[in-house]
N, C-alpha and C positions, 0 to 999 in steps of 0.2 A: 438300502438299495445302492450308494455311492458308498464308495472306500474312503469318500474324503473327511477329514476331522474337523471340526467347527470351525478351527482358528483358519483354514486353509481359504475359506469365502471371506476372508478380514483380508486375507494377505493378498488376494487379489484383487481384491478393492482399494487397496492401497497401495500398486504397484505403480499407478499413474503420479504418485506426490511423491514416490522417486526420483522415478524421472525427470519431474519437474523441479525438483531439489539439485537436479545434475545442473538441468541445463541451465537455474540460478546460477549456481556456481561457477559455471562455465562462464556467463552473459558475465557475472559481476567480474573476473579475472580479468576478458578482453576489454569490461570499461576501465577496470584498474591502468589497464597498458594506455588509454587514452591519458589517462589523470597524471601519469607516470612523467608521458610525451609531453605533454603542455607546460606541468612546471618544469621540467628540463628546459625547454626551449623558451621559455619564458624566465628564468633564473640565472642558467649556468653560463649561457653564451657572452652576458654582459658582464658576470660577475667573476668570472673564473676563464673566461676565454674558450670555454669548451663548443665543441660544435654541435650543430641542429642535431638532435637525435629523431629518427626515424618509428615508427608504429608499431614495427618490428622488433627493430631495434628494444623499442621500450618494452615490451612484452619481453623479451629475451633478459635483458638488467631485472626487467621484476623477478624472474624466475631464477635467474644466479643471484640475486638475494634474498629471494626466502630458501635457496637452497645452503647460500654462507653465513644466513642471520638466522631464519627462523625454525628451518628444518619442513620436515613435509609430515610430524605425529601432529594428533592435535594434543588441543591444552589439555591439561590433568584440573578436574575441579575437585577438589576436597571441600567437603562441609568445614566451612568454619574458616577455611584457608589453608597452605600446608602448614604454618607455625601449628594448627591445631594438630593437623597431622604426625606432626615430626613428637609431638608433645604427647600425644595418646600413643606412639611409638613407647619413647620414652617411660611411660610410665607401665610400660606390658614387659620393659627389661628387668631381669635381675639383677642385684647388685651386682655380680659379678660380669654379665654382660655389659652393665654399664660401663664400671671399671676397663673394661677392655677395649672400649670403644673410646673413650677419656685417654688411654693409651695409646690407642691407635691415633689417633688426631693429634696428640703430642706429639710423637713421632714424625708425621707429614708433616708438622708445622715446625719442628726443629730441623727436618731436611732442608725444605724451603729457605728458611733465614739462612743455613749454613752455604748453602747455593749448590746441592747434592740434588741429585733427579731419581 
């Protein structure tokens, strides 16, 4: 009778604990900007001479640091870790791949020491 696919009554039943995952994430950011303010103005004014930071202010410093430290992807989880990652790489190259990539990383790390970009 309905055109709709089974999975379609799950995806609307579960559109409300998105939302509610937003506006976690939302709630947890603006207490971030509280947590930010306080040690600020509880640390830097007596120890560094800087001045009272503002609410704003602190929310704005959060955001140009996770925009110059952490970036806005999230994390990459690998089973096992990346070392396992990079290692199960490693072992799907051929000799010769390998070889090239051994090459390759020679190369950048003898630029480097020589002080060439």
């Amino acid at each position: 009778m309905f055109n709709e696919s089974p999975s379609s009554g799950f995806r609307r039943r579960w559109r409300p604990i998105y939302l509610l995952y937003a506006l976690l994430a939302v709630g947890g950011f603006l207490a971030m900007g509280l947590v930010v303010q306080w040690l600020w103005n509880a640390i830097l004014p007596q120890a560094a001479g800087a001045g009272h930071l503002g609410y704003w202010q602190a929310l704005g410093l959060l955001a140009l640091s996770r925009i110059l430290f952490g970036g806005w992807r999230g994390r990459r989880h690998y089973r096992g870790g990346p070392s396992q990652h990079l290692r199960a790489k490693w072992r799907h190259m051929s000799d010769e791949e390998r070889e090239q990539f051994k090459t390759a990383w020679r190369d950048r790390c003898r630029r480097r020491d020589a002080g060439e970009k």
